[in-house]
Every structure is written in C-alpha cells, then in structure tokens.
N, C-alpha and C positions, 0 to 999 in steps of 0.2 A: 636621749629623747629625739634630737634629728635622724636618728638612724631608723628608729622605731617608726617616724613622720614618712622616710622616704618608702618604706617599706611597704606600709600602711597604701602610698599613693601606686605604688607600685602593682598591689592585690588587687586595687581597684581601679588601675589601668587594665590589667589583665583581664579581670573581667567583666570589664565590658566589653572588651573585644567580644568575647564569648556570645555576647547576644548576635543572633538571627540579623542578617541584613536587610532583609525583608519582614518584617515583623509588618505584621497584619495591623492595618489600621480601623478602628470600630466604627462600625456604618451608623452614621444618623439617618433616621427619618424624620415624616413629616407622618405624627397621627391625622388621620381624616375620618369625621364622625358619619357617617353613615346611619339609614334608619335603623337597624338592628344592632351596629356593633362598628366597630373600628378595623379599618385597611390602614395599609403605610406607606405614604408615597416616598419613592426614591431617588434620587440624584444621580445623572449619566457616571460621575463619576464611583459611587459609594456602589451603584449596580456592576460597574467594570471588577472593583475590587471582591465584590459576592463570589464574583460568576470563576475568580481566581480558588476560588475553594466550595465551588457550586456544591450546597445541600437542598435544592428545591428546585420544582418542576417550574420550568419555565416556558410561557405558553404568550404566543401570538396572536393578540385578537380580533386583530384590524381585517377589514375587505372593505374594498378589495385587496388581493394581495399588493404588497408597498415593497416587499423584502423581508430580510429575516437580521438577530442580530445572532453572529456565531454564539451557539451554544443551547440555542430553541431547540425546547424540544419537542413542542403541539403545537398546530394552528389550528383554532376553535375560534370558529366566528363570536364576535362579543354578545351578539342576538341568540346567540345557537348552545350558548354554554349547560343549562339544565335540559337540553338535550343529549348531554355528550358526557355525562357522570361516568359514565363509563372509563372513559378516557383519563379519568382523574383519580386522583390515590382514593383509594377509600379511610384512610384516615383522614374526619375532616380538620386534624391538628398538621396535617402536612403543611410544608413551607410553599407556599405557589407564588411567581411572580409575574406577572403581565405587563404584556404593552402592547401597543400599538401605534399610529404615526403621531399624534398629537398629546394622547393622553386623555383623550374623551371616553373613547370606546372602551379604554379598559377600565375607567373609573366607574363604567358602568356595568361592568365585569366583575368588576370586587366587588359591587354591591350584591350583585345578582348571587357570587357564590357566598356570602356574606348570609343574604338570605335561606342561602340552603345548607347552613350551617357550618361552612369552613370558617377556622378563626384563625388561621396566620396565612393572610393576604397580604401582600406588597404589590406594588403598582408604581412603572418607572414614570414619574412626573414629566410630562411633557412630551412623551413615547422617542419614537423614532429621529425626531427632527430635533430634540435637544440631546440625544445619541450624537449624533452626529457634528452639532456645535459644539460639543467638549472632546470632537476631533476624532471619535471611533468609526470604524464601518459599519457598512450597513453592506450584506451578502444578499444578491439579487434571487438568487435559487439558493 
C-alpha cells in the first residue's frame, strides 16, 4: 500500500512537471452596454497578455498622434472610423481592439463600430496612460 502511495505521488509529480510554464492566463473584461450592443473594456495588464498570442486587429484612435503601443496595427481617427471600413476586416465578427490616450475616444469608437455592425469590440480601459501605469511602453513612431 505505501509503495502503491509513493508511486501514485510520484506519476503526479511527474506530471505536472509536464505542464507549460507559461500557460496562458484567461483575460477578464469589463462588459459595457452601449446603445446597440456590448464592447469589452480591458485591462493594461489582460491587453499585454492578448497581444502575447495577438488574434485581432488592433487599431489606434487617438489624435493627435500620442504614440503607438508595439504591436498596432491601424491608426484611424476615433471621428474618422465609418470612413475607413475599408481598412477593417470585412468580417463584422472580427476580433478588433482600440485605444487611445485615455480611453475616451475609443469608447466612442466601439460604439461607432458597434453601430455598424461589428460585434467583437474590445477597448483598453483607460487607453494609453493606464498602459503605461502597469509599467509598459509606449513607442513614439
């Protein structure tokens, strides 16, 4: 029976080893209701760990220009957005995330595409400047 006990802890030492050191941890949001539909605001830190396995376009809304955070890949004025469909996947189920320096302009961005029919909007809470308080960069060009 002890030998069967140690053995047993042993299998299950083993593997755990086996797990990933980096295992990916699950990003919370923040639903926010909007007049047509729901965007997701996110967290400087839950945005860093995305952008570690980036599946969505991610788009800078702010002007003037403020900076960029690595791994942008559009700047579309927050005013200018149904201007510029072009620019944006034509699946409106695509994953899109935004920001800008505070988090104003692009909550008003997620609405906008909200309204034009995108339904997996994300929006970093607090844009740039709470980027930056949870200690990341901000790229000037």
């Amino acid at each position: 029976m002890k030998k069967l006990l140690i053995i047993s802890l042993l299998i299950l030492l083993g593997l755990s080893a086996c797990q990933p050191a980096n295992t990916v941890r699950p990003v919370t949001s923040t639903p926010v209701s909007a007049e047509t539909a729901i965007y997701h605001n996110l967290t400087a830190k839950d945005l860093n760990a995305m952008l570690a396995n980036k599946d969505f376009v991610f788009i800078n809304v702010h002007i003037p220009f403020a900076g960029n955070i690595a791994g942008t890949d559009l700047s579309i004025p927050y005013d200018e957005i149904d201007q510029n469909l072009s620019k944006l996947p034509a699946d409106k189920n695509a994953k899109i995330v935004l920001y800008c320096r505070s988090g104003h302009m692009s909550s008003i961005a997620a609405e906008t595409l909200l309204k034009l029919g995108y339904t997996n909007i994300w929006n970093l809470d607090g844009g740039m400047q709470a980027w930056q308080q949870a200690g990341f960069e901000i790229l000037s060009k």
